[in-house]
N, C-alpha and C positions, 0 to 999 in steps of 0.2 A: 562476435562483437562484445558482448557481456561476458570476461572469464570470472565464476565464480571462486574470488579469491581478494585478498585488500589490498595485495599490491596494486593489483591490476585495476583495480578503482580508485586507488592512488594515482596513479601514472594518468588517468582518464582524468583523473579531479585538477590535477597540477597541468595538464596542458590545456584544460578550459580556464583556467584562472585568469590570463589577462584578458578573457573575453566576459567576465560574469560583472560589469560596469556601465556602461552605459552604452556600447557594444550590444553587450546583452538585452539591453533594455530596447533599442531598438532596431533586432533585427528578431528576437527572438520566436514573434507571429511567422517566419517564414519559413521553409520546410527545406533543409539542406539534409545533406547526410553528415553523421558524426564523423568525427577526427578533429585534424587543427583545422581552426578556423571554424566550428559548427557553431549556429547559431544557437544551441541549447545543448546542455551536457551530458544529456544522458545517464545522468549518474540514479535516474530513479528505481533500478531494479536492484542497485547496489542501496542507496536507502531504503528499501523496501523490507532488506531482512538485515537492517542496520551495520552491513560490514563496513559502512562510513555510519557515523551521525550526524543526524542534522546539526548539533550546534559545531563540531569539528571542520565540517563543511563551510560553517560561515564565516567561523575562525580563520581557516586558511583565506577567503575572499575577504576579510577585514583585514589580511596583512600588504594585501596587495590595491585595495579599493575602498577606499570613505563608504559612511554608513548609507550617505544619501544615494553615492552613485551605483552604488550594489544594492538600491531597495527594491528595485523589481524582482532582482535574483533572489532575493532573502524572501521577499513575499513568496514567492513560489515555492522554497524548501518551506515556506510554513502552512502553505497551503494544504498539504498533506498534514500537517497535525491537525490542521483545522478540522479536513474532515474526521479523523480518527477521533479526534476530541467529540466533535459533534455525535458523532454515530455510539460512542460509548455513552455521550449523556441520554442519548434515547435507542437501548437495543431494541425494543417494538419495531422501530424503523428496518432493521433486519430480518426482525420474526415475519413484520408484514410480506417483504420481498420475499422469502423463500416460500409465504405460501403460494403468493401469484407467482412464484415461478413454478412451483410443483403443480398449478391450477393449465398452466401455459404447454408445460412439455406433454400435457396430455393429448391435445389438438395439435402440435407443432407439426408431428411426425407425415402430418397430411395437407399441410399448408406448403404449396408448391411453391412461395415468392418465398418465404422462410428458408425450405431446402437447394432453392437457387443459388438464393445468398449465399449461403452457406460455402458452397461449390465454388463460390466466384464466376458466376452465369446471373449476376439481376438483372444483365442489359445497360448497366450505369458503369462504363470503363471504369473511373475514379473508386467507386467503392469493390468493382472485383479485384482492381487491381492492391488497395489496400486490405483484402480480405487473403487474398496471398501473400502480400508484406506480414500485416500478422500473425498470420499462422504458421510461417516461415523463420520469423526471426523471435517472436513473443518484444515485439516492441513498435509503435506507432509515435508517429509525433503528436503533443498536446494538442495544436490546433487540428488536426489530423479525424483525431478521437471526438473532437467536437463535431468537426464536417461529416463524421460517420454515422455519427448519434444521431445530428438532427435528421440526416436524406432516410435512417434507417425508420426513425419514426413518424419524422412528417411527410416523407416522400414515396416510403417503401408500405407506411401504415403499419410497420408490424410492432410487434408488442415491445416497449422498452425493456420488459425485464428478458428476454429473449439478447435482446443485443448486450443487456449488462453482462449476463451469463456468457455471452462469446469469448469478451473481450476477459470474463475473470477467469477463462479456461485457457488461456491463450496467453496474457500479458506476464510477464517477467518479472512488473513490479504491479502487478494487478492486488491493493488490497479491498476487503468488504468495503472499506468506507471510503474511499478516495473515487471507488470503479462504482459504488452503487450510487451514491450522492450526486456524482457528474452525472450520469444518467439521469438521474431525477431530476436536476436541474436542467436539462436540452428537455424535458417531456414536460416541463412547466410544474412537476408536482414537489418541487422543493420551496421555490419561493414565488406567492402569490405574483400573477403576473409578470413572469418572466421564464421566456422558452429562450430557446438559441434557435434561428433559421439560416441553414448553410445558402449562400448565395453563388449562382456559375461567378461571378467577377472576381467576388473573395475568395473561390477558391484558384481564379487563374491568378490572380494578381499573388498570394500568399506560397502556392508553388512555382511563382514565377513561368508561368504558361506551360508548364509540364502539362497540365490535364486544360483542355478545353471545354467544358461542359456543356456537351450541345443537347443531352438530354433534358426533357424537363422536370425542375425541381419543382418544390411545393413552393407556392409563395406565399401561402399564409398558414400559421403554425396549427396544427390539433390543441387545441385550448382543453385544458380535463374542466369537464361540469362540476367536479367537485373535490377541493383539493385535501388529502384524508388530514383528520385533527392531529394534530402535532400530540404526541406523548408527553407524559410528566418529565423531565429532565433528573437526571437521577445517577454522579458518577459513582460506581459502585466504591464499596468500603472494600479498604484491605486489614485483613489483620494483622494487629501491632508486632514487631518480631519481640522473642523473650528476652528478659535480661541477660538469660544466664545460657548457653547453648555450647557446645565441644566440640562435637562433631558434625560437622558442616558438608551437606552436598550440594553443590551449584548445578540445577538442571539447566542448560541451554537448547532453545528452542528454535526454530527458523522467521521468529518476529521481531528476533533482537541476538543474533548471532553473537554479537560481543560485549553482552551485558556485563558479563565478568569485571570489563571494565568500572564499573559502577555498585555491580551487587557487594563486592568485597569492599571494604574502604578500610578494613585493618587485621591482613591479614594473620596478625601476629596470636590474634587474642585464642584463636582458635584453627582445629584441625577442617582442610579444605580439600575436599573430594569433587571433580568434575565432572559430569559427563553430558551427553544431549539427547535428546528425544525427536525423532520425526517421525510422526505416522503416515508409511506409504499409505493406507487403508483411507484415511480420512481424504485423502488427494485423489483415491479413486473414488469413491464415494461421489463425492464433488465434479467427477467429472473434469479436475485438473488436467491437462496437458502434461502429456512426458516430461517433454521438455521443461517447462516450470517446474516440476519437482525436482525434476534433477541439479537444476542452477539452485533452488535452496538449497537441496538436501548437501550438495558438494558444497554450495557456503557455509552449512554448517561445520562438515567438514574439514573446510579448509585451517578453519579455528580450532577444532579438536584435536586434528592433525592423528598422529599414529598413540600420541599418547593417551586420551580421555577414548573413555566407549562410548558409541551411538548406540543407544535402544529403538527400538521400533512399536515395541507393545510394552501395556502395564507391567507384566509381570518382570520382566526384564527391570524394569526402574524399581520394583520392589526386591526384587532379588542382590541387586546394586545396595539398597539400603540397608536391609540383614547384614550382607557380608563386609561392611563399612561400618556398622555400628551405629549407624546417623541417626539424629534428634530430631536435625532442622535439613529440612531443603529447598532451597532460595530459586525463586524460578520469575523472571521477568514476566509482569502483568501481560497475559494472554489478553489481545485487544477481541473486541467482538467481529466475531468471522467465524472462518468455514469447522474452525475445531473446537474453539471456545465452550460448544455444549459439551464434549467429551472433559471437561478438566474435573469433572466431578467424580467421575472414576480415576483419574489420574490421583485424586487426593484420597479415594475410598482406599486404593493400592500403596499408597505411600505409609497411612496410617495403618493398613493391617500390620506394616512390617515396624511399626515401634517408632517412627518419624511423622513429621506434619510441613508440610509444605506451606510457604508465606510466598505469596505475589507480591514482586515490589514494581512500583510506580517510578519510572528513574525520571531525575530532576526534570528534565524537558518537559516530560507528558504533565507531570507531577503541576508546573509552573502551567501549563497551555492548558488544558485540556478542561478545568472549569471557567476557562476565558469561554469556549466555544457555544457559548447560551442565543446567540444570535448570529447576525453574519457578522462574517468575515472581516468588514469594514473596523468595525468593533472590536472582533480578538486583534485584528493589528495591531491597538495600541498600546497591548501588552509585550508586543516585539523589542522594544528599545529598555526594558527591563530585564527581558531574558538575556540582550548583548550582556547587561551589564553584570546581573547574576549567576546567570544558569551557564551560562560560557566560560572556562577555567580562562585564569590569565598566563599567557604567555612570559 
């Protein structure tokens, strides 16, 4: 369903377009399958390792749909900055989750509703049957992912960070901040007073009675006794690039496949070497899914094509830089996630070889991402700014 490549989320992006309007707006809660006519577009695994961007994205739905009638659609491609925004103003909020997760996979292995699940054996039709959609295809529907979350935790009782972790081994467009924050939101420890409770109605009425829920769900949520102190907010500093630079290497990575787009803005001034980096090793680490590495790694791929080289490890991307001469090498701002600890040897390696590597911030994140200080309601209303600025004009 997802070919890692841009045509092919082109041709997915343009035959959703007359539906991302008020169409979209209201059928969007409802669970169909993609193609023509799908009530949502699917395109989040292709934003995920940016072979579309999000303002390219809205660009094309602004040619076809007024600003007001495409806001629900637009809210949603921003929802994901939101949370990436959010999550980079507070990494604690990550460091916390990997410990209670490393705290979790200690006891899991002997927790028999855990390895049910798992199996797609809980006894709840609805959730075996999307723990097979999952893990089959690395893709759920949004409302889908909500109904999962809550039956997983207020129905099943088991550990949130456990089902965060499923879903970020498994999901196609699974990032740390979109997959960890929704979690925390259905578990009530995002925002005081407020879980999500799957209901059997909402969910026959939203699949349209595919699933009958004769099981019993929770009916009142797990309230947390204590919701942890939010961290100091704090978006990291990049440093300045130099005036003066020659020799140019563009690392591409699989959080923004076609930075290129953006990182270069004159190509003339200087000499421009490409190439990309994925670490199989950090995706086994993690505990990624085949399949998810592989639809990045071929997104990357697809952009590098036969010409630019893929590295794998440091010493490769140093040995690139020796044999290139290079000064400077441009690499899109690593958001916080699964590899983000590792870029400190990525830059221990760049500079033994006579280079320095500079993360850049590309205009979207750049414009969103110190919005993201509260909720959502809030960064919105920096949305009709970015139409106006951050989106090139046609």
């Amino acid at each position: 369903m997802h070919i890692p490549n841009r045509q092919s989320a082109l041709e997915v992006l343009h035959q959703f377009l007359p539906n991302a309007g008020k169409k979209y707006a209201l059928r969007r809660n409802y669970v169909s399958a993609q193609g023509k006519g799908a009530n949502v577009s699917g395109l989040s695994p292709w934003i995920r390792t940016r072979l579309l961007h999000e303002w390219e994205i809205i660009e094309y739905v602004l040619h076809q749909h007024s600003a007001s009638a495409a806001s629900k659609f637009i809210d949603e491609v921003c929802w994901r900055t939101y949370w990436k925004g959010w999550l980079q103003l507070r990494p604690a909020v990550w460091e916390q989750y990997l410990t209670e997760l490393n705290q979790m996979h200690e006891v899991s292995c002997n927790d028999t509703i855990y390895q049910a699940t798992l199996a797609g054996q809980s006894g709840i039709e609805c959730i075996d049957k999307w723990t097979q959609e999952l893990q089959q295809t690395g893709y759920l529907h949004n409302h889908v992912r909500m109904w999962y979350a809550s039956i997983w935790i207020h129905t099943l009782k088991l550990p949130w960070v456990l089902g965060a972790d499923l879903f970020m081994q498994n999901l196609l467009d699974g990032d740390p901040a979109s997959n960890t924050l929704s979690w925390r939101w259905v578990a009530g420890l995002h925002t005081k007073g407020k879980t999500y409770l799957a209901r059997p109605d909402n969910i026959r009425k939203f699949t349209r009675g595919r699933f009958e829920v004769k099981e019993s769900l929770a009916t009142e949520a797990i309230i947390p006794k204590d919701l942890p102190r939010q961290p100091p907010r704090s978006l990291p500093n990049l440093d300045p690039l130099p005036d003066k630079k020659s020799r140019v290497g563009v690392l591409l990575q699989e959080d923004d496949v076609c930075a290129l787009n953006w990182l270069i803005t004159n190509q003339d001034e200087v000499e421009i070497h490409i190439a990309g980096y994925f670490s199989a090793e950090v995706y086994a680490e993690n505990r990624i899914a085949p399949m998810v590495a592989q639809f990045r790694r071929e997104s990357l791929e697809s952009v590098l094509q036969l010409e630019h080289p893929l590295f794998k490890d440091f010493e490769s991307v140093g040995n690139w830089v020796t044999t290139n001469q290079l000064d400077t090498v441009l690499m899109a701002e690593v958001p916080i996630g699964i590899w983000n600890t590792k870029i400190q040897g990525l830059k221990t390696m760049i500079e033994a070889h006579g280079a320095k590597l500079y993360m850049q911030r590309c205009p979207w994140d750049a414009h969103f991402h110190p919005l993201a200080k509260a909720g959502f309601f809030r960064f919105k209303q920096g949305i009709p700014a970015a139409l106006d600025s951050v989106i090139s004009p046609s």
